[in-house]
N, C-alpha and C positions, 0 to 999 in steps of 0.2 A: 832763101827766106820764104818764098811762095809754096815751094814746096812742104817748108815745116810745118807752114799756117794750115796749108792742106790736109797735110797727116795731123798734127790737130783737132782739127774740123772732123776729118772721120771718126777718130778716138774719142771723139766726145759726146758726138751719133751714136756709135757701137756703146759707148755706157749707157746714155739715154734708153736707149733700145733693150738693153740687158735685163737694165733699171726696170723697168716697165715688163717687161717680161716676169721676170722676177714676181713685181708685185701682183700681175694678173693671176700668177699661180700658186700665189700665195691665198687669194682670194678666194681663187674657185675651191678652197679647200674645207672651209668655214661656209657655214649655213646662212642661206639667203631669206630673207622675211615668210617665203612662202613654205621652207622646208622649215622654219623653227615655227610657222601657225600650225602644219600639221603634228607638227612631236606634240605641239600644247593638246592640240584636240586629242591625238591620241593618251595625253596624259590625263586631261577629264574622262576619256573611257575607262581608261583603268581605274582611277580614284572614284566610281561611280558605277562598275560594274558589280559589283558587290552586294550591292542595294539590291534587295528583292522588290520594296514596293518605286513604282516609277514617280511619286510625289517626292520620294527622297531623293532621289536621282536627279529631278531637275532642278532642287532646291541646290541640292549640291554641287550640280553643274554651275546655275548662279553665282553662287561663290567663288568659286574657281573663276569663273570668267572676266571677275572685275581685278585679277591677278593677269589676265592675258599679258597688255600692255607693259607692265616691267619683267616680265618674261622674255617679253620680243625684245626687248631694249636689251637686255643682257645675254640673249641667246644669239643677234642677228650680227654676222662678221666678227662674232668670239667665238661658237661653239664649231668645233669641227663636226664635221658631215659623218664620219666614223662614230661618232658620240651618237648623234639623231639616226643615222642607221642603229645603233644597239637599243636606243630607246622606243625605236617604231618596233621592235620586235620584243621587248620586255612585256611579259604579263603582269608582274606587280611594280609597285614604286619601289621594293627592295631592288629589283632585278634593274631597275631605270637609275638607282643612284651608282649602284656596283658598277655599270658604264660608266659613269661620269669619274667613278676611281681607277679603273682599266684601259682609260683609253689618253 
């Protein structure tokens, strides 16, 4: 009987353990607050490169920026790291949504 509670006790450790495993690597797979602030910044680059004169550029950076916050909401521990790698190397926002369909 000591012995089943035993084996038990281990088997339920070894889930635990699995379990956690599991979810760690599940995590590290999705984009952390710091890698989904920079996709954003790089996405006002490109939405603002465009602009010849720089009074447009930061107006429009303005805009953009008070969209930061439900961007991180929606990008941080949903968007995978494969997405924001093809998005940090997109030069238009055609090229940045195509990622978001390809990956």
């Amino acid at each position: 009987m000591i012995v089943a509670r035993h084996s038990m006790t281990r088997l339920s450790s070894l889930s635990v353990c699995l379990i956690l495993f599991f979810i760690m690597v599940g995590c590290s797979e999705t984009a952390s607050e710091v890698e989904c602030d920079q996709a954003y910044d790089h996405l006002i680059a490109v939405r603002t490169g465009t602009e010849s004169a720089e009074i447009v550029k930061k107006i429009k950076a303005t805009e953009l920026e008070k969209n930061r916050p439900i961007f991180l909401k929606e990008c941080v521990g949903r968007t995978s790291k494969s997405v924001l790698a093809c998005w940090n190397a997109a030069e238009t926002t055609q090229a940045m949504r195509e990622c978001e369909v390809s990956r």
